[in-house]
Every structure is written in structure tokens, then in C-alpha cells.
N, C-alpha and C positions, 0 to 999 in steps of 0.2 A: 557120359563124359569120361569116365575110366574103361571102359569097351575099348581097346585100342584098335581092333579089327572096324569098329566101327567110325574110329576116327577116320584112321588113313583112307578109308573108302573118302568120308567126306573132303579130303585133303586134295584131292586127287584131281590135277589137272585146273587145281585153281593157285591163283598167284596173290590172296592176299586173303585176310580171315578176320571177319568181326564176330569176336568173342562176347556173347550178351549169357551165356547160361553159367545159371547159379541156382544155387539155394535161397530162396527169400524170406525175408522174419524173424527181424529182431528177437522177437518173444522166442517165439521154438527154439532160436538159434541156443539158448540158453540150456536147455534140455534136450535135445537132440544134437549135440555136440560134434558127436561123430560122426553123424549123417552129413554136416554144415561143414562140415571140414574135408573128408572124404573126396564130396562132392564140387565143391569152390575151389579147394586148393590142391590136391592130390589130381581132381580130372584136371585143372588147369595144367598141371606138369603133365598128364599125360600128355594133354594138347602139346606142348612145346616140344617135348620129346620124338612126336610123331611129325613136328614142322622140318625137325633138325635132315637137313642133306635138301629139302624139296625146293622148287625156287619162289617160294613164298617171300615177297618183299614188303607186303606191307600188313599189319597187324594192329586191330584197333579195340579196346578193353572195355566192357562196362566194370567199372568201381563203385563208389555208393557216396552220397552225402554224409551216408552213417559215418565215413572216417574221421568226419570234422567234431563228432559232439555234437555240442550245444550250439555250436557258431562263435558266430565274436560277438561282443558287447564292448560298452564304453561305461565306463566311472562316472561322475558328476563331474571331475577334476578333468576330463576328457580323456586320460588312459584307455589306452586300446588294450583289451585284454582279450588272448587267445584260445586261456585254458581255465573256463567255469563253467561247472557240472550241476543240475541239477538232482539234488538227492531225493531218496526216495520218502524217510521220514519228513522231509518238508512239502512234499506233494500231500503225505497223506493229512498232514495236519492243515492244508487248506494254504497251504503257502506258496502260490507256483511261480510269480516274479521270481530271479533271481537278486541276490542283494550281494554285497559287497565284504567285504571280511569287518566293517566297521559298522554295519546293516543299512546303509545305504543304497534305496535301487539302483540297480545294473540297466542300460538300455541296450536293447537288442540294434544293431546296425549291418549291413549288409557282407554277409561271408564270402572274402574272395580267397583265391586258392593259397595265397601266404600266411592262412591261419593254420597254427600248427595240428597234424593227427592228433586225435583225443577219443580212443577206443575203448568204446565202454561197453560194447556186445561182442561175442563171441561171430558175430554175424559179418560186423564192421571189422573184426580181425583179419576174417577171412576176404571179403573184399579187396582191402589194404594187400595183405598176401598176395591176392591174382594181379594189382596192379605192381607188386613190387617185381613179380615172377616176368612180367610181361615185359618190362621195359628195363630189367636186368640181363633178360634172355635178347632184346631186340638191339640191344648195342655188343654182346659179345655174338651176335650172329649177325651181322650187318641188318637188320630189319628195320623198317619203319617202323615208329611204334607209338599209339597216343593212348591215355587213361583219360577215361569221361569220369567224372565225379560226379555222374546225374542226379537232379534235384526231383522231387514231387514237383507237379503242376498242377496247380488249381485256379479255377474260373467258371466261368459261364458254360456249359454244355455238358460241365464235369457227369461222367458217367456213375450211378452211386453202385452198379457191379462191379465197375473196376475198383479190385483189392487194395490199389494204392491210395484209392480215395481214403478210407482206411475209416475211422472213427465217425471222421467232419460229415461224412456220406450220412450217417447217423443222424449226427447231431442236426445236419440240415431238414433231413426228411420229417424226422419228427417235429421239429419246429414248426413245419410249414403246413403240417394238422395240427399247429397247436398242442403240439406235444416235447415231452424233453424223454432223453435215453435215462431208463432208470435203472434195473438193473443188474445189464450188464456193465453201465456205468460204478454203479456203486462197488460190483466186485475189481475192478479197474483200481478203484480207489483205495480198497479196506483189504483184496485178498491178497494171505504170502504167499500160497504157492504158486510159481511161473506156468505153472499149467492151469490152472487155475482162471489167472489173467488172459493167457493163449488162448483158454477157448472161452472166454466171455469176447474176446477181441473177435473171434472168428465167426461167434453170435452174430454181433454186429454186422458183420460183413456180408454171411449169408443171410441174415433175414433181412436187411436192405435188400438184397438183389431178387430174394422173394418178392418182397414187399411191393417194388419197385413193377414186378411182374403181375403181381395180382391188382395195382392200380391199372396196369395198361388192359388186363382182362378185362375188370369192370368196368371199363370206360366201353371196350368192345362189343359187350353185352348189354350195356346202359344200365348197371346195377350201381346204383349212389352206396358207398362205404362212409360208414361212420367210425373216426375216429376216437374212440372212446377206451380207456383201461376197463376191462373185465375184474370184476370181483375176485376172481381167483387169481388176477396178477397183483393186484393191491397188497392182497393175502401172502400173497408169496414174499410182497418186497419189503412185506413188517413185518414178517418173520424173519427176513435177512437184517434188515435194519437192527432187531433185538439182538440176534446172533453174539455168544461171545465171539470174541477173538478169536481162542483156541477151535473150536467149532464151526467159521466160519465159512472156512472153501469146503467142509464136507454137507456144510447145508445150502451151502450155493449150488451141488451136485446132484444131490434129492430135489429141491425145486426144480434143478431141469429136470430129470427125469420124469417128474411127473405129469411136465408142461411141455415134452415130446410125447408121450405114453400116450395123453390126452390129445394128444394133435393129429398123431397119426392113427386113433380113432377117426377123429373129425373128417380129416381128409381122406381117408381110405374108403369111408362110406360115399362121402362127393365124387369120389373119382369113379366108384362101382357104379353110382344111382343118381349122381347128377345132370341136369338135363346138358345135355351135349352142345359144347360152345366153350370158347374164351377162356371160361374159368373153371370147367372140368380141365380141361386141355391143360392148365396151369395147375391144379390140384394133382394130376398125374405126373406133370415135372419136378413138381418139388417133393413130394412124395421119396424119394430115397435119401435125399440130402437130409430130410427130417430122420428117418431113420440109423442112418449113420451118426448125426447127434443125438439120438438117444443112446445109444450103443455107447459113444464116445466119452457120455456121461456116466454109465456104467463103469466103464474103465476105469475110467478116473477116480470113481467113489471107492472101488474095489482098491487098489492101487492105495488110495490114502489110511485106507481103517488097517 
């Protein structure tokens, strides 16, 4: 997006541009600052600057739901309220309704675009930014110009690889062996540092999409899986559990490590000496992405001490 040589090629001989790329991720957005800014707001002016003179007439923005917050809610009294945030000391102590400034619940009701911005990621700034750049630049250049404020969607077919499914991808699949997210739920809950969060979040994400890949192998192959915790995840998540405070996100970093280390033992041997099929073929695709989360845990542990 800041390549200007590579814009104007893309500009070239077309008469109207829909703008979807961005940086995605709330969480990183927060620690990768620069890179989320850079890249949303800085390529988004590149963009504009390389429309300027072309006969580009119409121009159409992805923006994010991020800019709204929390949504609206209503009071018990029926008050429509625009601007209530959920905080994070009340998440952590088990409190996730919102309540009222007299402790009263808040009820969730449906967000239309006359609730006011309420930006509370570095992420939804920048979003807000490209829609404000878009439709600043489309009326002082005569352009047509709309900002989508796109929502998640979720339902029946939902894909659990797709990133946007996000957590619920988790929380669903585990459910449906009879199982609950533990923990990288729990560091969700209890860790301060935003990287921390970021890569228990991205846990989730890729070993769903694993996950999701090695049920479709063993169905292939006709290998029954049993969904069961192993003794050494048990281990792992009462050791986290005990964890002080202080302590916490660097012991949340040691148990991945050592439950990647251990992994890509496991797999590396299945992918060299396993019988060929379904779930070799699957053991050999996920096989980097595990590696790169061990690595990634490293960092991380390094980074904090």
C-alpha cells in the first residue's frame, strides 16, 4: 500500500477502486502501532494521492465495526446509550454484562450507524482514519465515495479457519467433543501483557484450523480420535492456574514452549515414518506453522525477562 509505483500501475486504466486492504487485529494493533498505522493510514493517502488527476469516479472503503465500541445499549428506564465500554478489571473479575453507572444491567440492542465513534483500539483508529481520508478526499475531488462499517458474520457453515470466526471457532469445536477452551482461555482472562493475549488469541485460531484439518484427515483415513486432555495439558493448566500474577505471562510462555518442542517432535517423526495418507499429508502441513509458534514463544519469553 505505500509502493506508489505499485499503486499507479494498479490505478491504471480503471475508473473506480474498492479499497478493502488493511492491517487486521485489534490485539497486535496495540503493539505494533507503527506497522497499523503505516500501513491503514499512511498506504491509504498514498492511495489517494496516486487517484488525484486519474478519472477515477467512484471509490468504495472497507471501515470496521471496531469504530462503534461496544454498540448501543438501553437502561431499564429505556435510555439509549451510545457510549459504554466494557473495562478490563471487570472482565477479569468475572463480570462481562455491562451495568449502568447505578449497577443496574445495560441491555444490548441493535447498532445502527447514528451511534456515536467510540475508539478504543489503536486498530479502530486507524480504520475510522481511511474512512475519514476516503470521504474527505471524495467530495473535495468530485468522487463517489461510501464507507462500509462491516460487521462479523456468523452462522451455519461458519468456516473455524476463517480468522474472523475468531475465539467462538474455539469455543464451538471444543464444545462439540465435549470439551471447553482452557488455556488459552485462561491467559485471555488473567494475562497483562497484550502480547501475551495476542498470541494465546492466535493459539486459538491456528490450532482450530489444525484441528479442524486433522478431523477431516481422520475421517479420510477412518482413524476414530478421541477427544481427551493429556496429562501434560492438565499439568500445564495447574501450573498456570497457581501462577502468581507477577509471573504469569512468562509462565504462560515456558508451557508453550514446551508443548511446541514436544509437538514438533511428535509430528516430525509422523511426517518422516508415517504411513502415507490423510494424516501424514496433514502432519507435513502443519508442521511449520508449529514451528514458527515455538520460535514465537521464545521471543516472547526472551523479550519479557
Amino acid at each position: 500500500m505505500r509502493d506508489r509505483e505499485v499503486i499507479e500501475e494498479a490505478l491504471d486504466g480503471v475508473d473506480g477502486v474498492v479499497h478493502l486492504a488493511a492491517e487486521v487485529g485489534v490485539g497486535q494493533s496495540m503493539y505494533e502501532i507503527a506497522r497499523y498505522v503505516g500501513a491503514n493510514d499512511l498506504g491509504t493517502a498514498v492511495l489517494l494521492e496516486a487517484m488525484i488527476g486519474k478519472p477515477i469516479k467512484k471509490l468504495v472503503v472497507a471501515s470496521s465495526m471496531s469504530v462503534y465500541g461496544e454498540g448501543r445499549y438501553e437502561a431499564a428506564d429505556g435510555q439509549s446509550l451510545g457510549l459504554v465500554r466494557r473495562r478490563a478489571e471487570h472482565v477479569k473479575a468475572g463480570q462481562w454484562d455491562l451495568k449502568s453507572a447505578d449497577g443496574q444491567p445495560l441491555v444490548p440492542v441493535p447498532t445502527d450507524e447514528e451511534k456515536p465513534v467510540d475508539l478504543s483500539s489503536i486498530y479502530a483508529l486507524t480504520k475510522y482514519s481511511q474512512e475519514r481520508q476516503c470521504l474527505i478526499f471524495a467530495e473535495a475531488y468530485g468522487v463517489e465515495a461510501v464507507a462500509l462499517r462491516l460487521f462479523n458474520v456468523f452462522g451455519a457453515g461458519q468456516a473455524l479457519s476463517n480468522p474472523y470466526t475468531g475465539v467462538l471457532a474455539n469455543f464451538a469445536a471444543r464444545l462439540s467433543n465435549g470439551q471447553r477452551p482452557m488455556i488459552a482461555r485462561l491467559v485471555i482472562e488473567r494475562g497483562k501483557d497484550p502480547k501475551a493475549i495476542d498470541f494465546a488469541n492466535q493459539m486459538l485460531r491456528d490450532h482450530e484450523k489444525a484441528s479442524a484439518g486433522l478431523i477431516e484427515a481422520a475421517k479420510a483415513d477412518n482413524v476414530a480420535l478421541t477427544p481427551k486432555m493429556s496429562d501434560e495439558h492438565r499439568q500445564q493448566l495447574d501450573a498456570l492456574k497457581g501462577a502468581a500474577e507477577a509471573d504469569f505471562d512468562q509462565a504462560y510462555f515456558s508451557t508453550q514452549i514446551t508443548a511446541h518442542e514436544n509437538a514438533i517432535a511428535l509430528i516430525e517423526a509422523y511426517a518422516k515414518d508415517g504411513e502415507a495418507g490423510a494424516l501424514k499429508a496433514h502432519a507435513e502441513s502443519v508442521l511449520g506453522t508449529i514451528r514458527t509458534h515455538a520460535m514465537r514463544a521464545h521471543d516472547l519469553q526472551t523479550a519479557g525477562n
